[in-house]
C-alpha positions in Angstrom: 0.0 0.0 0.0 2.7 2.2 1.1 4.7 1.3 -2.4 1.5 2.3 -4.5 1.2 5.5 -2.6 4.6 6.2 -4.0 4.5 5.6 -7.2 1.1 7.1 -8.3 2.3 10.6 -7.8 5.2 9.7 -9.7 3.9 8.4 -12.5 1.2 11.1 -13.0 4.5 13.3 -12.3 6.1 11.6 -15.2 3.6 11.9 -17.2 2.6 15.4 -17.2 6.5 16.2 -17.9 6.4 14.0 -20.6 2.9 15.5 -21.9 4.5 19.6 -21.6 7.4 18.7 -23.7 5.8 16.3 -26.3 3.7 19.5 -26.8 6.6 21.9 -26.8 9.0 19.7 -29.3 5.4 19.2 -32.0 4.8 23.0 -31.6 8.6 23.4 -32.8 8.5 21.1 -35.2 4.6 22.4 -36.5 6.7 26.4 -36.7 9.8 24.8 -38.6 7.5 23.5 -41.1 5.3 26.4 -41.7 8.7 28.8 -41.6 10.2 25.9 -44.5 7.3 26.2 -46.4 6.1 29.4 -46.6 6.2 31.7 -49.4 8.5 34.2 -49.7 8.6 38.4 -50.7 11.7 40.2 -51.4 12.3 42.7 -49.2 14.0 46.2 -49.5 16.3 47.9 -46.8 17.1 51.4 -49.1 17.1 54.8 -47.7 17.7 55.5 -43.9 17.1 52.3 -42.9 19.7 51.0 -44.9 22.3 53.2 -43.3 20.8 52.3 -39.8 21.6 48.4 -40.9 25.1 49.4 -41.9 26.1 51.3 -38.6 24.6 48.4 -36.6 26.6 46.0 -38.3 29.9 48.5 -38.2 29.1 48.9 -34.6 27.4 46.2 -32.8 29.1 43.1 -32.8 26.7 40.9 -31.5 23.8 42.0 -34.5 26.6 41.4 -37.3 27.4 38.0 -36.2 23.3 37.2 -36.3 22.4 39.2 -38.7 22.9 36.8 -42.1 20.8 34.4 -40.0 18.2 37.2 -39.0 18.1 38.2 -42.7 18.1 34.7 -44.4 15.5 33.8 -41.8 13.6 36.8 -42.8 13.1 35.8 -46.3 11.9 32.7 -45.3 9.4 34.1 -42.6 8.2 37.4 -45.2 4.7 35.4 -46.2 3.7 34.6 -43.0 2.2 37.5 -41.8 -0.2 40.0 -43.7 0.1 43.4 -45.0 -1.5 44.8 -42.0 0.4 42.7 -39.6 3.3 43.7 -41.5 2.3 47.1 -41.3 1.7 47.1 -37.7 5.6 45.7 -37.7 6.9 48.7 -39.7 5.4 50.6 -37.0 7.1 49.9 -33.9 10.4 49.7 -35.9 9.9 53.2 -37.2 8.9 54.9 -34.0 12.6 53.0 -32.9 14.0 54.8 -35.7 14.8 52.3 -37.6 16.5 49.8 -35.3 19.2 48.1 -36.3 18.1 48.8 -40.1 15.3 45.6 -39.6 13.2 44.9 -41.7 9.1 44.1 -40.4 9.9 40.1 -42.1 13.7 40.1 -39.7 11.4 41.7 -37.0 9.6 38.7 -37.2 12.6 36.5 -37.6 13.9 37.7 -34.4 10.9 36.8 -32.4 11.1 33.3 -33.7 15.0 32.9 -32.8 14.6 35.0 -29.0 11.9 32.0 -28.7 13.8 29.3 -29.6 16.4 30.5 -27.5 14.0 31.1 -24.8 13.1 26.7 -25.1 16.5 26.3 -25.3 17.5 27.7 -22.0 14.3 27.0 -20.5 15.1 23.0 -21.1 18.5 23.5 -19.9 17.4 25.2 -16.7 14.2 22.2 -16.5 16.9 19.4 -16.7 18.9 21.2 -13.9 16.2 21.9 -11.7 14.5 19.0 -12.4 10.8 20.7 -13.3 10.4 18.8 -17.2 8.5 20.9 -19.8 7.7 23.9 -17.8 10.4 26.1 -17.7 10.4 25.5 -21.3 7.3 27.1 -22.2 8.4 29.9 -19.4 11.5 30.0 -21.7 9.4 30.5 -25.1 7.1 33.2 -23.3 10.2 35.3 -22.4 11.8 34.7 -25.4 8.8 36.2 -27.6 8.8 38.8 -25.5 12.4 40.1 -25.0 12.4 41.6 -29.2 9.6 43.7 -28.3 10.5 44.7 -24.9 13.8 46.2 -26.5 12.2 47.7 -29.7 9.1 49.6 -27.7 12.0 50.8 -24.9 14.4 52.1 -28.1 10.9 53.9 -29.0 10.1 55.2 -25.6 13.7 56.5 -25.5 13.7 57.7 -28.5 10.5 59.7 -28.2 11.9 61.0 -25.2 14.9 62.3 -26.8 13.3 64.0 -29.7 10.5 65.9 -27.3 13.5 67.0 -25.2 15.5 68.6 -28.0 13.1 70.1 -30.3 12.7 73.7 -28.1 16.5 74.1 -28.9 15.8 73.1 -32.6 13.3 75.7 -32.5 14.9 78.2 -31.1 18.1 78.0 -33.6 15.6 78.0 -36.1 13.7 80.8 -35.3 17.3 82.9 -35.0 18.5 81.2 -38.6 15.2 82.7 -40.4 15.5 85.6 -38.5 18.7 86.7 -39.5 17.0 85.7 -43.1 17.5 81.9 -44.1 14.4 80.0 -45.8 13.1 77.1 -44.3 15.6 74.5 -46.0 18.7 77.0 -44.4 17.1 77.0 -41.4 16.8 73.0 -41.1 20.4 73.3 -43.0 21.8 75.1 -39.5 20.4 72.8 -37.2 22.0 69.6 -38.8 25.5 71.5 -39.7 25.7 73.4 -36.3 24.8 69.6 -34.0 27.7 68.2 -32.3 25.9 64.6 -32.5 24.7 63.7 -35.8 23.4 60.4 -34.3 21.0 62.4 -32.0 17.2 61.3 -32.9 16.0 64.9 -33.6 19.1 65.6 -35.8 18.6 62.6 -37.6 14.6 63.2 -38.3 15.6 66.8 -39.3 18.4 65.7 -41.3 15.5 63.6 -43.2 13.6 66.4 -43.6 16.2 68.3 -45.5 16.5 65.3 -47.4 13.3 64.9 -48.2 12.9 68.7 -49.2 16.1 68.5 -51.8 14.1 65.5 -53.3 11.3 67.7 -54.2 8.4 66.8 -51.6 6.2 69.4 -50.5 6.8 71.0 -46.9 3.8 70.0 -45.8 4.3 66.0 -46.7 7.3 66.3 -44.9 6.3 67.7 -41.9 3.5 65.3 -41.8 5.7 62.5 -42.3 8.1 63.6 -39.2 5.0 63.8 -37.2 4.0 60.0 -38.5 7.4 58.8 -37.4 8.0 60.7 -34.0 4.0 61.2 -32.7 4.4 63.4 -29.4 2.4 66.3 -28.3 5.6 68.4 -28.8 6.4 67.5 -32.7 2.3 67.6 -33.2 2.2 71.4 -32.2 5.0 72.1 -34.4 3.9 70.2 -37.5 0.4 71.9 -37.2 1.7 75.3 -36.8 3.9 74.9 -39.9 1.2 73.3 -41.5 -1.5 76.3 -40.4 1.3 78.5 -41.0 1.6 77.3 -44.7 -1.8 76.8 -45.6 -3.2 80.7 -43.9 0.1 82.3 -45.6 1.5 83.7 -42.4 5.4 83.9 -42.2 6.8 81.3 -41.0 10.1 83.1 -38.8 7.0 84.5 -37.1 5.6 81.3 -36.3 8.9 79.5 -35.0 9.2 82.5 -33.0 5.7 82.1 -31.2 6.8 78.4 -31.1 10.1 78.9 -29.3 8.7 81.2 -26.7 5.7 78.2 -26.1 8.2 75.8 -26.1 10.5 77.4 -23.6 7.5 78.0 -21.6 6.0 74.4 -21.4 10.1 73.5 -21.0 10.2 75.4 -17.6 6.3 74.3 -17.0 7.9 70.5 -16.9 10.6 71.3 -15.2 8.5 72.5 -12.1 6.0 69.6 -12.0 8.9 67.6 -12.0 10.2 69.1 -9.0 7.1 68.7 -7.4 6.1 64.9 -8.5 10.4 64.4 -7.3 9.1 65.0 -3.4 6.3 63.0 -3.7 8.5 60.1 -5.3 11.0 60.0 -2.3 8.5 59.8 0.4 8.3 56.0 -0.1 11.9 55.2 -0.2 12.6 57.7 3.1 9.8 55.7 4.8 11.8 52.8 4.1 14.9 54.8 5.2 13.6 55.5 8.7 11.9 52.3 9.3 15.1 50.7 8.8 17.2 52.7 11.0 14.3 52.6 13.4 15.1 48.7 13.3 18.6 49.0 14.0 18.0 51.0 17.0 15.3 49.7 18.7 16.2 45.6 17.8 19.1 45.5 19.9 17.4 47.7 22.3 14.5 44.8 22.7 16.8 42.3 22.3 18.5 43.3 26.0 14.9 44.1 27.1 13.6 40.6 26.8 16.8 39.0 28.0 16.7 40.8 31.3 13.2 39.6 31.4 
């Protein structure tokens, strides 16, 4: 009786182990036969996001050891997902500016290899720890997720970066046609006078010059900066322009009315974040005094309740 109480729970044990990683090797095997067969598109990595893939490569070398696999992956993933799935793809790489010059279809590709690296590591730590299949699909989950996690914080950061230096852009701009540049000199003494041309807002505006020498209209540009960098900052800049444009008004007089707003809502932010910044530490001085509280007062009780 005593045997049979012992080997039931191992056995069902066993079992479900051996049930989580039949499931985890057929879903492997069910995604290397959809990636083998599917069709494939030819893809296109001209323009900025062709330069983006050749700085990565000349700078990162962790991408340009993986990156023939990413891309020859990528061809063999590009019919898998549709055009708005695709698009949806495109979209999180562009507001990342382009990272690492991907492609949506090597996007995809890289969600497939984090996973599989993710089961990999997931059985490796399952045979060590002795828990079967489970950390594997763990594994997978954080695997799928780790690609986006990086792309949406290179997004947030970027975002960040661009809101923060646009009231300096504006400002030199607002001097440049002042002193009598056009719009394309203006833009022109931004990118010439930056001391880091790798900088997200020199880069957009560097775009936008190139756009502009290409023939495009001001306002398509304008609207496609908005497109690729959507914060409240670059949307009140891109509408005046636009208004600007449209109503005939000068423009100089528009930056001007800009760079005085954005120096404004610059200070503005600057004093709410003063005031959320006390808010913030009272947590972690509670912690601080609660703490020291415990050192003083534990030894304190400690001699307390041994006299007692």
């Amino acid at each position: 009786m005593g045997l049979s109480k012992l080997v039931g729970p191992n056995i069902y044990t066993f079992a479900l182990r051996a049930s989580a990683t039949l499931l985890v090797a057929v879903a492997l095997v069910a995604a290397t036969y959809i990636v083998v067969n599917a069709p494939t598109r030819v893809a296109s990595r001209l323009g900025l996001r062709g330069l983006k893939r050749q700085r990565a490569l000349q700078t990162n070398e962790a991408w340009a050891n993986i990156e023939p696999l990413v891309r020859w992956l990528g061809v063999r993933v590009s019919g898998i997902p549709t055009d708005e799935q695709r698009a949806a793809l495109d979209r999180q790489i562009s507001l990342a500016g382009d990272f690492l010059g991907l492609t949506p279809d090597e996007y995809l590709a890289l969600f497939i290899l984090s996973g599989f690296g993710g089961a990999i590591g997931g059985a490796a730590a399952g045979f060590m720890l002795d828990m079967g299949g489970l950390l594997v699909v763990v594994g997978i989950v954080i695997g799928l997720g780790i690609p986006y996690m990086v792309v949406s914080g290179e997004a947030q950061e970027r975002l960040k970066n661009i809101s923060r230096g646009l009231p300096y852009v504006i400002d030199l701009m607002a001097l440049a046609m002042g002193a009598g540049l056009d719009f394309p000199g203006a833009i022109r003494q931004v990118v010439e006078k930056s001391s880091n041309p790798e900088d997200p807002i020199v880069e957009e505006f560097t775009l936008i010059l190139q756009t502009l020498n290409l023939g495009r209209t001001r306002k398509d540009t304008l609207l496609e900066f908005l497109r690729r960098a959507p914060t409240a900052a670059v949307s009140e800049f891109v509408n005046a322009l636009v208004q600007a444009e449209e109503r005939g008004n000068p423009v100089a007089e528009v930056l001007s009315i800009q760079a005085a707003s954005s120096r404004t809502r610059r200070s503005v932010r600057a004093e709410e974040l003063a005031a959320k910044a006390g808010v913030k530490m009272t947590g972690p001085l509670m912690l601080v005094f609660f703490a020291v509280m415990g050192l003083i007062m534990g030894p304190a009780m400690m001699n307390i309740t041994g006299d007692l």
